[in-house]
Structures are given as C-alpha cells and as structure tokens.
N, C-alpha and C positions, 0 to 999 in steps of 0.2 A: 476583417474586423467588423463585428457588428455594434452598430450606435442602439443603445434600447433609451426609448422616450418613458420616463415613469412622472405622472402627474404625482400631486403632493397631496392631492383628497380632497385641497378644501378652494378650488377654480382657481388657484394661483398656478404660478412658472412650473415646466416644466424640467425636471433633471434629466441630460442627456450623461448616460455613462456608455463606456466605449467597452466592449468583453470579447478580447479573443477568445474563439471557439475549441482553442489548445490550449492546455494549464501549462504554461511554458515556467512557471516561478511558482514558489509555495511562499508562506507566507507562517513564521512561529507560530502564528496561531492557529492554524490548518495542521502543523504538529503536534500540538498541545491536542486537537478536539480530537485526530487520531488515536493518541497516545490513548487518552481518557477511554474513547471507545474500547480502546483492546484491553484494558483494566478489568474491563466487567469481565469476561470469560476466562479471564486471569485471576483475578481474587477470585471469582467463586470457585473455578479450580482450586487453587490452594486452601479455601478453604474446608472442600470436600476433600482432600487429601491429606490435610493436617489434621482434622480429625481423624482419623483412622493411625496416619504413621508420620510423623516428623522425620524420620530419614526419608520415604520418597517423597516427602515434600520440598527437602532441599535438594534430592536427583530431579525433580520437577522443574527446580529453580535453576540449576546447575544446566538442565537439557534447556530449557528456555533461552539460555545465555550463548549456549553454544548452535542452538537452531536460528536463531536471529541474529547473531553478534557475528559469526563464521561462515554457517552455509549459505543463510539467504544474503547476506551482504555477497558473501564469493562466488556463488552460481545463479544468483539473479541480480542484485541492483549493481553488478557492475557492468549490466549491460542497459542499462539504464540511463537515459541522456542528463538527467539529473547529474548521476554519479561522473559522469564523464567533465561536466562542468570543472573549470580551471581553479579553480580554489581549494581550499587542503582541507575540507570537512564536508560532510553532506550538510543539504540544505532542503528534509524533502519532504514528503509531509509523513513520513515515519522515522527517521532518521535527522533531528538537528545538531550540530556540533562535534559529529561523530570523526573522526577521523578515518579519509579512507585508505587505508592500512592494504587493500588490494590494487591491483591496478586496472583502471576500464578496460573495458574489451566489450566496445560498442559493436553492433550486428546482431542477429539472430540465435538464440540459443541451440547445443546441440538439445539432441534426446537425450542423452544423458545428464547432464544438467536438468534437464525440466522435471525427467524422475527423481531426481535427488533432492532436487529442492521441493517438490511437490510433496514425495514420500516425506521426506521430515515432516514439514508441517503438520500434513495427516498423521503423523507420527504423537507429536504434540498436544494434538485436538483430541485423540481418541484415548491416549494413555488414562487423561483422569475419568476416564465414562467407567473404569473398574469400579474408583472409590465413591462417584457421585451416584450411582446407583443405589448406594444405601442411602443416599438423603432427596427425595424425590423433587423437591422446592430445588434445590439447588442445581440438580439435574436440569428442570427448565428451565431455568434462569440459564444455566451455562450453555443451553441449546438455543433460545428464542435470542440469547445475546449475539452468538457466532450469527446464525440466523440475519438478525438484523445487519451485521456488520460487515458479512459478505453483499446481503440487499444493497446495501449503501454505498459502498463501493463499487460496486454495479454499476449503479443508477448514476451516482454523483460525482466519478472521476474513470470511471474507465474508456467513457465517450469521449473526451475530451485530453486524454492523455498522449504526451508526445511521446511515448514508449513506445513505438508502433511494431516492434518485434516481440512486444510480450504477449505469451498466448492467451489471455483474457481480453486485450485491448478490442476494443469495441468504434473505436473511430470512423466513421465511414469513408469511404477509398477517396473520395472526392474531396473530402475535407485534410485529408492526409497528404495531397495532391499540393492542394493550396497553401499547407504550412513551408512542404517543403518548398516550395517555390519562394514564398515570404523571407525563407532562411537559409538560402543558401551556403552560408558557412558551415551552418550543422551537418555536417556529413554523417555523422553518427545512426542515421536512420537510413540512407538512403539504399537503395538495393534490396528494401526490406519492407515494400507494398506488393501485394499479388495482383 
C-alpha cells in the first residue's frame, strides 16, 4: 500500500490518502465513466449505419447484445477475479447489476477463448467501417474514439488490474507478487504469473 502526501496549495495540512497499486474494487461510477466512454464509438456507429439501413442497424444492435451480453461475459470476464466475487451480480467497471448467468472459471484462458472473444470484438469494431465510410466526420470520430478508449485503458487500468491472466494485463511480476501475498484467500489468480 502506498500512502501519497498531496498538499492543499495554499501551506496548509497535508492530505494523506492510502492507493493500493491493484484495482481490487470498482466503484458505480468507474461504470458509468466506462459505459459513457464506449457510447461514443457506439452512437457514432449507429449513426453511420442508420443512415444507410435501419435493418443492419438493428443486426448491429442485436450483434452488440450478443457480443457483450454472451461471448465476452462467457469466454472472458468469467475468468475474471471480479466475476468470481461471491455476490449474484457483477460489480465492474463495465458490467454493474448484471447478473452472472455463467459460472467463473478463474485461471488462464485457453487459445480458443481468446480467438473468440477477440474475433468478435474485432468483429464488432470493423462491421460499421462498410457504412462509416460514406460519412467521413463520422469515420474519425468512430476511429480517434476506439483510439482513445483502448489508450485509456491501457494507461489507466491495465497496470493495476487484479486480472493477471488476461492477455493485455500489464501489472508488473513484482507487484503481482505482492498482491498475491497481501491475499491469500484469492486463489483465483494464483498459478498464473510467469
């Protein structure tokens, strides 16, 4: 655990706040700013798609539902320490309230999971680049949004994430070291540092 000293600006008291180096909890509103995030590359898809054709915009919305709600729930976030958590809903920063309708299966993903859940996605991401191409505004807005929203997850949660079997996870070994040690009850990760 680290203590960080932040003075107030103006030579008074300092604030000591306490910030584990693992997101071990989310917090609704770390859902919310998520959610919002993924909005953008979301509406402007739909919007370059409903201009053109209102049926593949509801097979947009329909594959949406089924890429996020099925696949990535069932071959990825239930391998997720989050998901594994003892309570009957997720609680994560993409998923709140949700019911989890699979069952965990903490540990390391095969290959086939990670093509599956990967291919969808990409799946997802690329179908509307048919219809955004005829509107070129929208096109970069739907590319500098994914753009930023992969940057940001990057940067702002994959260092710090207690996922340590997901294949983006960025956590350094030594810090991975220390959680587990910190947590021993979490079995959920362990046998799953290199």
């Amino acid at each position: 655990m680290q203590i960080l000293k932040i003075e107030d600006g103006k030579g008074g008291r300092a604030l000591n706040i306490s910030e584990d180096p693992i997101k071990t909890a989310h917090r609704f509103s770390d859902c919310i700013y998520w959610n919002l995030f993924i909005l953008i590359p979301l509406i402007t898809a739909c919007v370059g798609i409903g201009r053109q054709s209102g049926f593949w915009l509801i097979v947009y919305l329909l594959l949406s539902v089924v890429v996020f709600f099925v696949v990535v729930l069932k071959f990825f976030c239930t391998h997720c320490p989050h998901y594994a958590e003892r309570n009957g809903s997720l609680k994560c920063m993409f998923y709140w309230g949700v019911p989890k309708y699979f069952e965990a299966r903490p540990g390391p993903y095969s290959f086939l999971e990670q093509i599956f859940t990967v291919g969808s996605v990409l799946f997802w991401i690329i179908l509307p680049l048919f219809w955004l191409c005829f509107h070129g505004g929208l096109l970069t807005i739907y590319v500098a949004s994914l753009a930023v929203l992969v940057a940001t997850l990057r940067r702002y949660e994959c260092g710090r994430c207690p996922h340590f079997c997901c294949p983006v996870n960025k956590v350094p070994e030594h810090m991975k070291r220390c959680h587990l040690q910190k947590t021993p009850q979490d079995d959920t990760q362990r046998g799953n540092l290199h």
